[in-house]
GULOTOR-725865 format. One record per residue: residue number from 0; residue in three letters; x, y, z of N, C-alpha, C, O, CB in turn. Coordinates in steps of 0.05 Angstrom, whole numbers, plus 32768, in hexadecimal, padded with zeros to 4 digits. Each point is the difference from the previous one (the first is absolute). Glycine has a CB too. Layout:
<pts>
pt nr = NUM	rest = ala	n_east = X	n_north = Y	n_up = Z	ca_east = X	ca_north = Y	ca_up = Z	c_east = X	c_north = Y	c_up = Z	o_east = X	o_north = Y	o_up = Z	cb_east = X	cb_north = Y	cb_up = Z
...
</pts>
This chain:
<pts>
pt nr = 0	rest = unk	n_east = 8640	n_north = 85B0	n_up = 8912	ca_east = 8001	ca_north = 8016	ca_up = 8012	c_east = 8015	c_north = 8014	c_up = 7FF7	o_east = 8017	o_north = 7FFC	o_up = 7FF8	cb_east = 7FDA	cb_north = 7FE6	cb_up = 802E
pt nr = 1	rest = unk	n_east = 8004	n_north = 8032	n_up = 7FDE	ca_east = 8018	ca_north = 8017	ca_up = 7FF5	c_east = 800A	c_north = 8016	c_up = 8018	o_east = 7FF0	o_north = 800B	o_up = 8010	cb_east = 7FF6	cb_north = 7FF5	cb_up = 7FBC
pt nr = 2	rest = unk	n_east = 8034	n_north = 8001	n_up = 8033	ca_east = 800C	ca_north = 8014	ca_up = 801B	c_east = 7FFD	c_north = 8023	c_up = 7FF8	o_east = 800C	o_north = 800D	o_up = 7FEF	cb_east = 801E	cb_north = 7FC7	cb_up = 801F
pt nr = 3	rest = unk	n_east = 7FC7	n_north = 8033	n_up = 8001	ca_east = 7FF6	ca_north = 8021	ca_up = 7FFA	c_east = 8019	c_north = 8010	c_up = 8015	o_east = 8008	o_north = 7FF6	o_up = 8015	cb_east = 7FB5	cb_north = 8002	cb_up = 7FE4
pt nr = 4	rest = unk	n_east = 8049	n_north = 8017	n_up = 8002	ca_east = 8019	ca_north = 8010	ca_up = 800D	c_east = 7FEC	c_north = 8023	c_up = 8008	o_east = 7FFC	o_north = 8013	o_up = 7FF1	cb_east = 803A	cb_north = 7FCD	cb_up = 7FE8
pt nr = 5	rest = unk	n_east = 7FC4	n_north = 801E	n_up = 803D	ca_east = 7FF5	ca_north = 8022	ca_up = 800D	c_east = 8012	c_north = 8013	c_up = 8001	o_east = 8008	o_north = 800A	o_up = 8014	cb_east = 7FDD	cb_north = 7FE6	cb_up = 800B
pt nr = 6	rest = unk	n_east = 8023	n_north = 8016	n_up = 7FC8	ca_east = 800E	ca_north = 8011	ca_up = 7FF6	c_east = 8003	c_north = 8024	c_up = 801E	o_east = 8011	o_north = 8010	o_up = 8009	cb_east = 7FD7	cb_north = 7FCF	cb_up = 7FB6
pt nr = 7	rest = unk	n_east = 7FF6	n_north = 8017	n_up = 8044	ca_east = 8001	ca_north = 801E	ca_up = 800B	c_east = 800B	c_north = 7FFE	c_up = 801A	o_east = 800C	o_north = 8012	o_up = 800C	cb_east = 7FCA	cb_north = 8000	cb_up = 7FDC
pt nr = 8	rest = unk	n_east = 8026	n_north = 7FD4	n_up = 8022	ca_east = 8010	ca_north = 7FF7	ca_up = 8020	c_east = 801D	c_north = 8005	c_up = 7FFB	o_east = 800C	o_north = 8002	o_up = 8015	cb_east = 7FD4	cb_north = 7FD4	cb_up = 7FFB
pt nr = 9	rest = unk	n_east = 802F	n_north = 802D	n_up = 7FDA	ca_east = 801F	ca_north = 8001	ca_up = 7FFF	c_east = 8004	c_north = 801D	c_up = 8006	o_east = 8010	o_north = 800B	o_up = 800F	cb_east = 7FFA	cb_north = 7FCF	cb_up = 7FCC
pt nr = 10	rest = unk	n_east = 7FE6	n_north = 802E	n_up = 8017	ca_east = 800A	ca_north = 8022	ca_up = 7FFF	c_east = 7FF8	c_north = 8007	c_up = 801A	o_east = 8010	o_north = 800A	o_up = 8010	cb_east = 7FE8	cb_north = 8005	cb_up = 7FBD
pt nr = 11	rest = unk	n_east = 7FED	n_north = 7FEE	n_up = 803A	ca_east = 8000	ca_north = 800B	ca_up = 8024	c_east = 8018	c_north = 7FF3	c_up = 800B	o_east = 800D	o_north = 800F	o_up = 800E	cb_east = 7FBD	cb_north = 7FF2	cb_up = 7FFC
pt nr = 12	rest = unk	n_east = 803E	n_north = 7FEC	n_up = 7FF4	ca_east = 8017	ca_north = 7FF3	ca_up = 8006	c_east = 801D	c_north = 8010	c_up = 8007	o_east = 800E	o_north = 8003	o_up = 8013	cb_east = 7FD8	cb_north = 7FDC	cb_up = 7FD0
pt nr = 13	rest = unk	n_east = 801A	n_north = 8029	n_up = 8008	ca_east = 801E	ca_north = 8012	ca_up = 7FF9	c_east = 7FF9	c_north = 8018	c_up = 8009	o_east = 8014	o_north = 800B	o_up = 8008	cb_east = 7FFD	cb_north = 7FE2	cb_up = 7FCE
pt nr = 14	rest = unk	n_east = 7FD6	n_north = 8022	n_up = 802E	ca_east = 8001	ca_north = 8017	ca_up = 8007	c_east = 7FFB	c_north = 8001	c_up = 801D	o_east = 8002	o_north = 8016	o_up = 800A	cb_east = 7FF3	cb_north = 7FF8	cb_up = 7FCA
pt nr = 15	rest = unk	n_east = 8004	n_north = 7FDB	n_up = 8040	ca_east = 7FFF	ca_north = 8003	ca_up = 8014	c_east = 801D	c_north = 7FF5	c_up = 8012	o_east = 800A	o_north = 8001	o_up = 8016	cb_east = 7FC0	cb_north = 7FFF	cb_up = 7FDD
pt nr = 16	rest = unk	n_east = 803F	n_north = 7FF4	n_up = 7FEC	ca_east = 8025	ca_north = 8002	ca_up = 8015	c_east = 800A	c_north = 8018	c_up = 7FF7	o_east = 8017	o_north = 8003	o_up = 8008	cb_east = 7FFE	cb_north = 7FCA	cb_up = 7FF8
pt nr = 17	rest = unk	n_east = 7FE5	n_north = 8043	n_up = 7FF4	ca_east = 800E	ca_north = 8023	ca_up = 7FFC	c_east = 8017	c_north = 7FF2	c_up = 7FE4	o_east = 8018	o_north = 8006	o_up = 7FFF	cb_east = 7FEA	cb_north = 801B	cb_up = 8046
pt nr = 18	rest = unk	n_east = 7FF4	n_north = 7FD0	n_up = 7FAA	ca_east = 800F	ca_north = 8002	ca_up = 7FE7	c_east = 7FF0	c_north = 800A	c_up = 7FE6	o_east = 7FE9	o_north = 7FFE	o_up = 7FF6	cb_east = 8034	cb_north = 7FDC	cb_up = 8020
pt nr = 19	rest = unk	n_east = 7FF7	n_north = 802E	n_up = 7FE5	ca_east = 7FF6	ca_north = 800A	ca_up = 7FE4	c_east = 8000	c_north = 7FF4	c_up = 7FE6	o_east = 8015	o_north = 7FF3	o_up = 8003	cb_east = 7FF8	cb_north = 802C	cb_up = 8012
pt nr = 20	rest = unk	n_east = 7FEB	n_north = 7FDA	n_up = 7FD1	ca_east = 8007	ca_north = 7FEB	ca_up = 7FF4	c_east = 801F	c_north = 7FFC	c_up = 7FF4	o_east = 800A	o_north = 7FEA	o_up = 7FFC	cb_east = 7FC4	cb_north = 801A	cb_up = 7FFD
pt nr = 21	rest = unk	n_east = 803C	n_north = 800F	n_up = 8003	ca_east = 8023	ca_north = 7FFD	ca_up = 7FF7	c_east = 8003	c_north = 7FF6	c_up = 801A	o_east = 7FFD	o_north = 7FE8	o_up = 7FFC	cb_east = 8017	cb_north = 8041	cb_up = 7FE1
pt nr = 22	rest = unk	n_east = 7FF0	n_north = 7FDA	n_up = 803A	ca_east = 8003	ca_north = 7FF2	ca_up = 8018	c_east = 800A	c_north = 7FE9	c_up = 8003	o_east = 8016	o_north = 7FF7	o_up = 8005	cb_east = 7FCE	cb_north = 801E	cb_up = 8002
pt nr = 23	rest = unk	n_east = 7FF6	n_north = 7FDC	n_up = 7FF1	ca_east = 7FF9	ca_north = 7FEC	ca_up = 8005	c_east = 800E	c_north = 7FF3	c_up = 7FE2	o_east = 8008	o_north = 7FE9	o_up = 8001	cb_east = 7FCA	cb_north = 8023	cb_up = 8025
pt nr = 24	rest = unk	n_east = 8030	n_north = 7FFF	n_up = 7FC9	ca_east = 8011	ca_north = 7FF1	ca_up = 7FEA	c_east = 801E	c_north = 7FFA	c_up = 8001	o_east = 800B	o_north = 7FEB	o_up = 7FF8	cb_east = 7FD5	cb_north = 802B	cb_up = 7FF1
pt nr = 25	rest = unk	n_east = 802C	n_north = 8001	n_up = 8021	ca_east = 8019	ca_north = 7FF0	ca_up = 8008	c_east = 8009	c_north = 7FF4	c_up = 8011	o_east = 8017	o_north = 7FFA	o_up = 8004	cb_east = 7FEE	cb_north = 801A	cb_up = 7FEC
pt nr = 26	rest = unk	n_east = 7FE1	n_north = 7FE4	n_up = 801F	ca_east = 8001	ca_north = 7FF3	ca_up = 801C	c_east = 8009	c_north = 7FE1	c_up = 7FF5	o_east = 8015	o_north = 7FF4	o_up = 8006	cb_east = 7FC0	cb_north = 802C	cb_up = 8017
pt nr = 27	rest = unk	n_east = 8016	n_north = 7FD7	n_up = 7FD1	ca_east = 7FF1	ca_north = 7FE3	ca_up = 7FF0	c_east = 8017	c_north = 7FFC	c_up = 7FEB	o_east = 800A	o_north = 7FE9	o_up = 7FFD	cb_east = 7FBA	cb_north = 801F	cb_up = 8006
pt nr = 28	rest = unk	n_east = 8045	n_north = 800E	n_up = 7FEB	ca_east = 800F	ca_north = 7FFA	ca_up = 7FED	c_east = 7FEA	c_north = 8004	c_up = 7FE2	o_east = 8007	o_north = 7FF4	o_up = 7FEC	cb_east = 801C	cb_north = 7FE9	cb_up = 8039
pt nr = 29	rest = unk	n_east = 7FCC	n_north = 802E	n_up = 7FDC	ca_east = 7FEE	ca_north = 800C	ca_up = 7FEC	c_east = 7FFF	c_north = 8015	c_up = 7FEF	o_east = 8014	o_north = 800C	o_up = 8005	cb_east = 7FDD	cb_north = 7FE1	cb_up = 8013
pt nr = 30	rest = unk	n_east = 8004	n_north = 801C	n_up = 7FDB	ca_east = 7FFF	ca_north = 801E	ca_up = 7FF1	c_east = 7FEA	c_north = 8007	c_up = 800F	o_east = 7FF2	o_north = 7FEF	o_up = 800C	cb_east = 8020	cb_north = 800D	cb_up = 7FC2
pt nr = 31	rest = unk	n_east = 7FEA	n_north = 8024	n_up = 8031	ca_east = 7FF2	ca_north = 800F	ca_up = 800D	c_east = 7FE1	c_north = 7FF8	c_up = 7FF4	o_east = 7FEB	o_north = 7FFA	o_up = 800C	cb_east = 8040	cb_north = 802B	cb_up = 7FFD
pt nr = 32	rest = unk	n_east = 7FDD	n_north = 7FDF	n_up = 7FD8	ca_east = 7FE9	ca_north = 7FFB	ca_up = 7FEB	c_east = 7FEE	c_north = 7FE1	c_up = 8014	o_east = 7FEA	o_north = 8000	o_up = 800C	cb_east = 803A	cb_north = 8014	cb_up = 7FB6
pt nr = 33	rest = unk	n_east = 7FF0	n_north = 7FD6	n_up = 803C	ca_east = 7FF5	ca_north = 7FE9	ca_up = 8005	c_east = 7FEC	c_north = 8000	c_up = 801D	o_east = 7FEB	o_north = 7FF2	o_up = 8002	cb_east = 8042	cb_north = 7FFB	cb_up = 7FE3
pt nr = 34	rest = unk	n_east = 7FDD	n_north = 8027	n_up = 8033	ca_east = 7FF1	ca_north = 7FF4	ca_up = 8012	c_east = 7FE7	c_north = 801D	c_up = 7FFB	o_east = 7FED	o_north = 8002	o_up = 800F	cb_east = 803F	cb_north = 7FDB	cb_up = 8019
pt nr = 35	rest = unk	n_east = 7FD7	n_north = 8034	n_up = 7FC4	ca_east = 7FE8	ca_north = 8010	ca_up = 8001	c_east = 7FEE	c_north = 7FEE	c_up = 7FF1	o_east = 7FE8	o_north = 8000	o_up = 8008	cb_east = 802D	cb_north = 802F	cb_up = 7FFB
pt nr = 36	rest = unk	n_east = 7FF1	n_north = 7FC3	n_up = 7FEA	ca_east = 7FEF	ca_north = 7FED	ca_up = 7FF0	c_east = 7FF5	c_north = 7FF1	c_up = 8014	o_east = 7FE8	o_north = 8005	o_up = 8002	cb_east = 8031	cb_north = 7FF8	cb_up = 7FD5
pt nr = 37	rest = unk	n_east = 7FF1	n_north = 7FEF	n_up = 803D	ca_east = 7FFB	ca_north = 7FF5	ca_up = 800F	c_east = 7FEA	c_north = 800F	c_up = 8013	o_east = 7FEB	o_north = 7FF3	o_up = 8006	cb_east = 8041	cb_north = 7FF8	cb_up = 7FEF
pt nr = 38	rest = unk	n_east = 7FD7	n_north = 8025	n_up = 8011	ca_east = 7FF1	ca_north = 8011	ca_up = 8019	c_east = 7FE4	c_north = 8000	c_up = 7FEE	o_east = 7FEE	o_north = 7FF1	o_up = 8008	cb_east = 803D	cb_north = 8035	cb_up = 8015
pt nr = 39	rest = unk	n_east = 7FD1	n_north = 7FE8	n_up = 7FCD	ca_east = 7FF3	ca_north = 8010	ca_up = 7FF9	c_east = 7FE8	c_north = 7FE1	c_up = 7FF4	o_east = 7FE8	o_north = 8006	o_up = 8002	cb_east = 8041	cb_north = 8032	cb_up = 7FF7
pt nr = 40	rest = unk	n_east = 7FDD	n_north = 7FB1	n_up = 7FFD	ca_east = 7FFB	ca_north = 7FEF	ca_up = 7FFA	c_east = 8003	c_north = 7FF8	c_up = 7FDA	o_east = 7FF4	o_north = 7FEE	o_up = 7FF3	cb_east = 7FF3	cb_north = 801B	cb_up = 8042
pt nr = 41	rest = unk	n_east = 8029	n_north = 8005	n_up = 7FC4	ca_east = 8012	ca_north = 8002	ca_up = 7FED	c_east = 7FFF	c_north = 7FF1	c_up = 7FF2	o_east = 7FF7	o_north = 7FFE	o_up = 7FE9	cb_east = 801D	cb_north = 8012	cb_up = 8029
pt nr = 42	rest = unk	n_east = 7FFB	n_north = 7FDB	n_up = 8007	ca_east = 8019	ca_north = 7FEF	ca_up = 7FEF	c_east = 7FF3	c_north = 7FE8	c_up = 8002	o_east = 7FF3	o_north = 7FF8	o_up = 8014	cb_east = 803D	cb_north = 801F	cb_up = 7FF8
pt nr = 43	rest = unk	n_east = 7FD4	n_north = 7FDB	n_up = 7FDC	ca_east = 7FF0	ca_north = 7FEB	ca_up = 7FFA	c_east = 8005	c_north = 7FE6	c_up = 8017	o_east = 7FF1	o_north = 7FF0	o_up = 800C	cb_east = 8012	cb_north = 8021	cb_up = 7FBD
pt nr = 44	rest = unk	n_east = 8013	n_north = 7FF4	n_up = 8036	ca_east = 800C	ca_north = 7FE3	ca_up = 800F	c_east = 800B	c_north = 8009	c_up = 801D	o_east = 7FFC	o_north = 8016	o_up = 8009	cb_east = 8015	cb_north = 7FD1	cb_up = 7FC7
pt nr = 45	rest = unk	n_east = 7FFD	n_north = 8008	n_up = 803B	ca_east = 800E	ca_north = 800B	ca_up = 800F	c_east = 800F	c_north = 7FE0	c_up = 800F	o_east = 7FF4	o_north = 7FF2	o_up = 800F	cb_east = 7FEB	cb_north = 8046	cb_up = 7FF5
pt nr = 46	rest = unk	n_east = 8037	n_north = 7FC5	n_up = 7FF4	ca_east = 8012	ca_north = 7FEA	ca_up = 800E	c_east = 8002	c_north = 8000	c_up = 8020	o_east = 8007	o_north = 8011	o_up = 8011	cb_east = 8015	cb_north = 7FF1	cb_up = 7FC3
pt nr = 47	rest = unk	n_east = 7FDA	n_north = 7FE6	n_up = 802C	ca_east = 8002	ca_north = 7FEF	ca_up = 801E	c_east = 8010	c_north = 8019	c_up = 8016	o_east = 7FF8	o_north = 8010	o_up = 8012	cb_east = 8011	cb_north = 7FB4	cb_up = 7FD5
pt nr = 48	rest = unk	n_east = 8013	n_north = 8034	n_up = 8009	ca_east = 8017	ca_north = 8008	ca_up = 8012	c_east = 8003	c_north = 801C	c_up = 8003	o_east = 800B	o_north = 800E	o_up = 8012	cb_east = 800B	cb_north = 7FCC	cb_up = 7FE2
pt nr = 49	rest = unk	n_east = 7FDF	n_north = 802C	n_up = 7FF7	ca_east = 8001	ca_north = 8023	ca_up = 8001	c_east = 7FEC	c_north = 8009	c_up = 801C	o_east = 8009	o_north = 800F	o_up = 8012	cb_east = 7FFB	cb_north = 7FF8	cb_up = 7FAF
pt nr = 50	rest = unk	n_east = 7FE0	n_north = 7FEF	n_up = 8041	ca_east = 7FEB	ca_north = 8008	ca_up = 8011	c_east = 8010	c_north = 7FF7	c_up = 8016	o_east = 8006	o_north = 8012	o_up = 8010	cb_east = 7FCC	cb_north = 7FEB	cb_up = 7FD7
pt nr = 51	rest = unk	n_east = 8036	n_north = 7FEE	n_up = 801F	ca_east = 800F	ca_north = 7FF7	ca_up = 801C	c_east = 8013	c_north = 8014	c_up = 8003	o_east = 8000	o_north = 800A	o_up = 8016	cb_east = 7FFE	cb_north = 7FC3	cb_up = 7FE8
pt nr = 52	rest = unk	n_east = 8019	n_north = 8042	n_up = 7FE7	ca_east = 800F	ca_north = 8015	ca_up = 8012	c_east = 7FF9	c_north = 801D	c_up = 8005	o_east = 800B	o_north = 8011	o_up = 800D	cb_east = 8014	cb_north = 7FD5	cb_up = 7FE5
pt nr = 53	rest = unk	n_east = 7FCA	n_north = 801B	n_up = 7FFF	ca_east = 7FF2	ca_north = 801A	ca_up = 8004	c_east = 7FEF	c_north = 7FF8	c_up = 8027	o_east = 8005	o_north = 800C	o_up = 8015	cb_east = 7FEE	cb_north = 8001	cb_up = 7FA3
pt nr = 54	rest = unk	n_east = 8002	n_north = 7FE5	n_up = 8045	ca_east = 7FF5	ca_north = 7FF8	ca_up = 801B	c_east = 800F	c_north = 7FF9	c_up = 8018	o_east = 7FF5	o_north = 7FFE	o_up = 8016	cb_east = 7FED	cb_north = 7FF6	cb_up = 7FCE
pt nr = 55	rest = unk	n_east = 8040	n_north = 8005	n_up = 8016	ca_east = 8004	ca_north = 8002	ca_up = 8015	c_east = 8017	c_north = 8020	c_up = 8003	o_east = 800C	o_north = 8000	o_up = 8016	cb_east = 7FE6	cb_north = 7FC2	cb_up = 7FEF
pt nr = 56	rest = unk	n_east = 8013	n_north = 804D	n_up = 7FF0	ca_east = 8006	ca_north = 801B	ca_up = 7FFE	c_east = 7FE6	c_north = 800A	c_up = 800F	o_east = 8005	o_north = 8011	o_up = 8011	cb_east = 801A	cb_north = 7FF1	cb_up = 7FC0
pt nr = 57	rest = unk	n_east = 7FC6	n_north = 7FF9	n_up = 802D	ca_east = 7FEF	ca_north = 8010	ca_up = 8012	c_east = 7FF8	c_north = 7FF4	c_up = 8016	o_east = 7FF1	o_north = 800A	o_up = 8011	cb_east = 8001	cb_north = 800A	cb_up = 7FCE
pt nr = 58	rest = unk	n_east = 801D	n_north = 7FCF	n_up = 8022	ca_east = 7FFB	ca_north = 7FFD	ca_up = 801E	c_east = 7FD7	c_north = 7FEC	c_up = 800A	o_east = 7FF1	o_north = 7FFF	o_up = 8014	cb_east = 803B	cb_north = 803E	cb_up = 7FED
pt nr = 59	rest = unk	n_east = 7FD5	n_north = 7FB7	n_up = 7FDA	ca_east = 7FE5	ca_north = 7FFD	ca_up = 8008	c_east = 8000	c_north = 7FE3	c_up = 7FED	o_east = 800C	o_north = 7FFB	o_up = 7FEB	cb_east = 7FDC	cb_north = 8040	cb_up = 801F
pt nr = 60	rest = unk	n_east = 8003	n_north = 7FB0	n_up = 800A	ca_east = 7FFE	ca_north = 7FEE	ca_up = 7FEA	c_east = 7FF8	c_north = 7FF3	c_up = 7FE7	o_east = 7FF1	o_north = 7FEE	o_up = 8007	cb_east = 8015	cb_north = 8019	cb_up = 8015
pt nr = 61	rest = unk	n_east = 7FFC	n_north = 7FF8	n_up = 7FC7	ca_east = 7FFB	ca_north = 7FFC	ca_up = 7FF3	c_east = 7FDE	c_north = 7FF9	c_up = 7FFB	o_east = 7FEF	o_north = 800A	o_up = 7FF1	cb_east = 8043	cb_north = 7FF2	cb_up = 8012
pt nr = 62	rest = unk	n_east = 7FCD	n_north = 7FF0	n_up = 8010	ca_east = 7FDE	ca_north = 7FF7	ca_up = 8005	c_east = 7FF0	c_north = 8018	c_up = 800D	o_east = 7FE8	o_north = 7FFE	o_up = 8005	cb_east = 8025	cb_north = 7FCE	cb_up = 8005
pt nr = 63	rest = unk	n_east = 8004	n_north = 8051	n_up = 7FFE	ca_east = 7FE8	ca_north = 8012	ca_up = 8001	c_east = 7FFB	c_north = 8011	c_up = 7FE6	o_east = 7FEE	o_north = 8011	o_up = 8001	cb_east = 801A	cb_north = 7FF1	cb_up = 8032
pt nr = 64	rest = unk	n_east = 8002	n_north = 7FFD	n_up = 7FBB	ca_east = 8005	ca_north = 800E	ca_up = 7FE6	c_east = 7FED	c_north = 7FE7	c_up = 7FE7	o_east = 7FFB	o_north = 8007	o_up = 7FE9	cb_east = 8042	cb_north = 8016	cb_up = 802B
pt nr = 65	rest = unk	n_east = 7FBE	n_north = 7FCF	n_up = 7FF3	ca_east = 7FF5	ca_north = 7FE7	ca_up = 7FEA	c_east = 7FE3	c_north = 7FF9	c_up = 800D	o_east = 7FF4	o_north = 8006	o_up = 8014	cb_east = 8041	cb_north = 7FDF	cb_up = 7FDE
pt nr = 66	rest = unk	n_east = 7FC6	n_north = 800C	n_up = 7FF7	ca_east = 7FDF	ca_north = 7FF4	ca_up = 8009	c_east = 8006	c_north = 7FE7	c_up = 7FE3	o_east = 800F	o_north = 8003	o_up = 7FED	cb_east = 7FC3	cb_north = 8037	cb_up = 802C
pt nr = 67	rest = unk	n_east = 801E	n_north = 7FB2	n_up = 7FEC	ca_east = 7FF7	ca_north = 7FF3	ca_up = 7FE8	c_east = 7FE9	c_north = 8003	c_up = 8002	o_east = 7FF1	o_north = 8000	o_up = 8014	cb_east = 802D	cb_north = 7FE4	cb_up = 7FE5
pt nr = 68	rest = unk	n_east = 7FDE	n_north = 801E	n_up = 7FEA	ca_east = 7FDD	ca_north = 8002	ca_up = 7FF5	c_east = 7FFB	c_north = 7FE8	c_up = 7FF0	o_east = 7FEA	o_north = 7FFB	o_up = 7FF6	cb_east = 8013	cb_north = 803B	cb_up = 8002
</pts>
């Protein structure tokens, strides 16, 4: 089983809390680059802990942003 990340649920995410991505990057402790990679579906990977602090900076749970396929 592989964990799929809805890239596009993050970004509605951030833009329906009124952040912007530098924002939301120095929120988490990220580069700007990293969470546009992220948003955009970029970035190849993306660590556990990172999605948990991006997700809880927006206030949303992880399991609405994932699916396994």
């Amino acid at each position: 089983m592989a964990m799929v990340v809805h890239t596009e649920r993050l970004k509605m995410a951030r833009l329906k809390k009124g952040l912007s991505g530098i924002a939301l990057a120095k929120i988490v402790g990220m580069s700007n680059l990293r969470i546009c990679q992220i948003e955009t579906g970029k970035a190849k990977s993306i660590r556990p802990e990172n999605l948990y602090k991006i997700c809880k900076a927006l206030d949303i749970e992880v399991e609405d942003v994932i699916s396994f396929v």
